[in-house]
C-alpha positions in Angstrom: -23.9 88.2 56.1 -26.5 87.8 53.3 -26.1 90.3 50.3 -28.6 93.1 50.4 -29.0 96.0 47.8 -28.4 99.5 49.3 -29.8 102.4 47.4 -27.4 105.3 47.0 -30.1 108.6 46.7 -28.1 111.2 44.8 -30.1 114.4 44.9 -29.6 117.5 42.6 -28.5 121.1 42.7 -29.4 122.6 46.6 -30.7 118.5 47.6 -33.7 117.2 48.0 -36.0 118.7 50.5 -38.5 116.7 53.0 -41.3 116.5 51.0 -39.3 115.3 47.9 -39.8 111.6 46.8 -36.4 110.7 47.6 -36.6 111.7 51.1 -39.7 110.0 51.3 -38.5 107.1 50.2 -35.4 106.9 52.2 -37.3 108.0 55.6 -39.7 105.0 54.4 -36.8 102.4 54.2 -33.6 103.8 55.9 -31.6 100.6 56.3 -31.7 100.5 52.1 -32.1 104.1 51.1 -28.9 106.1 51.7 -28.3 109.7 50.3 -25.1 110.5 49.5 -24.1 113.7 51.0 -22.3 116.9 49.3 -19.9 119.3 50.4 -21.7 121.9 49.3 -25.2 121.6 47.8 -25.4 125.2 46.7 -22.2 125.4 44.9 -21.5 122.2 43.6 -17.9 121.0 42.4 -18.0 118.2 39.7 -14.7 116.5 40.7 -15.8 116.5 44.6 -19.4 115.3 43.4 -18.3 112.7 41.4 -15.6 111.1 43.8 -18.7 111.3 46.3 -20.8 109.0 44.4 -17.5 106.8 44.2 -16.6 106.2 47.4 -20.4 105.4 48.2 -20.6 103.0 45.6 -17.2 101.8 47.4 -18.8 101.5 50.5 -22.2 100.0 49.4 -20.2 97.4 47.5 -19.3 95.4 50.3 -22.6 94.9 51.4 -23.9 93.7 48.0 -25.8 94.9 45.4 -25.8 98.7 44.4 -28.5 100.9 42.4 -28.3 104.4 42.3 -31.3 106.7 42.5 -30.6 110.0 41.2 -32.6 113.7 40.2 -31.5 116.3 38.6 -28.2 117.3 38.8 -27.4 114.0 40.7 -28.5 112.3 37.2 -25.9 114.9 35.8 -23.6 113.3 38.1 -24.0 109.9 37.8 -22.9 110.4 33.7 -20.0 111.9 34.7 -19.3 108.9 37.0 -19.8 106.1 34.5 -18.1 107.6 31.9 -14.8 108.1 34.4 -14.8 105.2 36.9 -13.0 102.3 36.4 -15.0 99.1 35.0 -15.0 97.1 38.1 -16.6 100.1 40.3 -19.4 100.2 38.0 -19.6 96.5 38.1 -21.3 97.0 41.3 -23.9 98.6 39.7 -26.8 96.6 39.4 -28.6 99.8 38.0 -29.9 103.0 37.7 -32.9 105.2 38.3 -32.7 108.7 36.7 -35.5 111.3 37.2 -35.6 114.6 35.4 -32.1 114.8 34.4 -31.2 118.6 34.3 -30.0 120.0 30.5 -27.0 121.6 32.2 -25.4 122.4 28.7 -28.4 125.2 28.9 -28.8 125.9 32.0 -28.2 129.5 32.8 -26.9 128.7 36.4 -23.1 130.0 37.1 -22.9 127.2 39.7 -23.8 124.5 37.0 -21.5 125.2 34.3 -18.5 122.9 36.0 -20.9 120.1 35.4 -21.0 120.7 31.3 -21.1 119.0 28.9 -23.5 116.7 29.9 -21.8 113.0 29.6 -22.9 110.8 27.1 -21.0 107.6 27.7 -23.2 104.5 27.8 -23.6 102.9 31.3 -22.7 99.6 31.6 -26.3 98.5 33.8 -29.8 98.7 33.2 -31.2 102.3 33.7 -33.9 103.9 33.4 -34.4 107.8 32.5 -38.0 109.4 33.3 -38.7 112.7 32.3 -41.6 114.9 31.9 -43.7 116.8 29.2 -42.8 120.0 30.5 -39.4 120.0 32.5 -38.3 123.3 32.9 -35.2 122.0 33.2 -34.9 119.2 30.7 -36.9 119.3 27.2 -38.2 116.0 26.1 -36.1 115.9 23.2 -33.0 116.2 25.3 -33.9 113.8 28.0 -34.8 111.4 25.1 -31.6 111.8 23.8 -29.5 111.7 27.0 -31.4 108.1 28.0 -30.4 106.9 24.1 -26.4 107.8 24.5 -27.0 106.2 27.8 -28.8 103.2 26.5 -31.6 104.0 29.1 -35.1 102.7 28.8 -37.4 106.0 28.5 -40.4 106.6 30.3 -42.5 109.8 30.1 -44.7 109.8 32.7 -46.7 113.0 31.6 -46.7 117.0 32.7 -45.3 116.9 35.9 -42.7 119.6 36.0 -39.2 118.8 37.2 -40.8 115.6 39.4 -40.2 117.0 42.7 -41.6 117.9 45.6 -43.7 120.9 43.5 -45.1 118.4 41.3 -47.2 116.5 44.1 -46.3 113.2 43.8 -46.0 112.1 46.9 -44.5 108.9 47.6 -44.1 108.6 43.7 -45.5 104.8 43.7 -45.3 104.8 39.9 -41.4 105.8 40.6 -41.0 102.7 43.2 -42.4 100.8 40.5 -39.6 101.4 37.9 -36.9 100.9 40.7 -38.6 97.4 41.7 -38.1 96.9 37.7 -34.6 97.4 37.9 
């Protein structure tokens, strides 16, 4: 069987709803774009999150290539994975999209605060971190400096809120074309 990349979609706090790009783009291409489901998206556990993302980049593994395309929290969570899995997990990695990564350490959310501090560990693939002018959830400032500990190419597509489904981008073609970059 031919290797084939599988895109792991790792939404954020309460997932990703229809009109969100990441549903778009997995309803668009469902044999590459799988989401990797949460116990619980409204109460989130780190440890249960994190081994989540694990076993799905377990899984993926053995078809081929893996890149992980994550919002939010989910970008939250893919630190925390980097900086605890062991080296050849990550190896399977072939990189990483991260959109609007949320500023837990300020968050006011009760539900969030397992999830600080944010993890700074640098990721062993090519990523890329894309944030916006006015995040309500991430300053620029912060998402500049969580894609530098993370040695992340930066891209800062504008004022587009939190780059969700609110921000009406659609089918986020600019975002497909920093994934087809990776």
């Amino acid at each position: 069987m031919p290797d084939r990349t599988t895109y792991l979609v790792l939404p954020g706090y309460q997932n990703s709803g229809p009109e969100h790009w990441q549903t778009r783009w997995e309803s668009a291409e469902p044999d590459a774009f799988r989401r990797v489901q949460q116990a619980d998206w409204d109460h989130p556990d780190r440890p249960d999150w994190v081994a989540r993302v694990d076993a799905a980049v377990a899984e993926a593994a053995a078809d081929g290539p893996v890149v992980l395309v994550a919002h939010s929290l989910g970008c939250v969570t893919v630190a925390r994975w980097v900086a605890t899995a062991p080296a050849e997990r990550t190896a399977a990695v072939r990189g990483a999209l991260l959109v609007a990564p949320a500023d837990i350490d300020t968050a006011g959310i009760p539900e969030l605060f397992g999830f600080r501090p944010v993890a700074l560990a640098p990721f062993p693939f090519p990523t890329v971190v894309v944030a916006s002018t006015d995040d309500p959830w991430v300053s620029a400032e912060r998402a500049r400096l969580f894609a530098g500990a993370w040695g992340a190419r930066y891209v800062e597509p504008g004022a587009y809120g939190h780059l969700n489904s609110g921000s009406g981008l659609g089918d986020w073609p600019e975002g497909r074309k920093l994934l087809a970059e990776l």
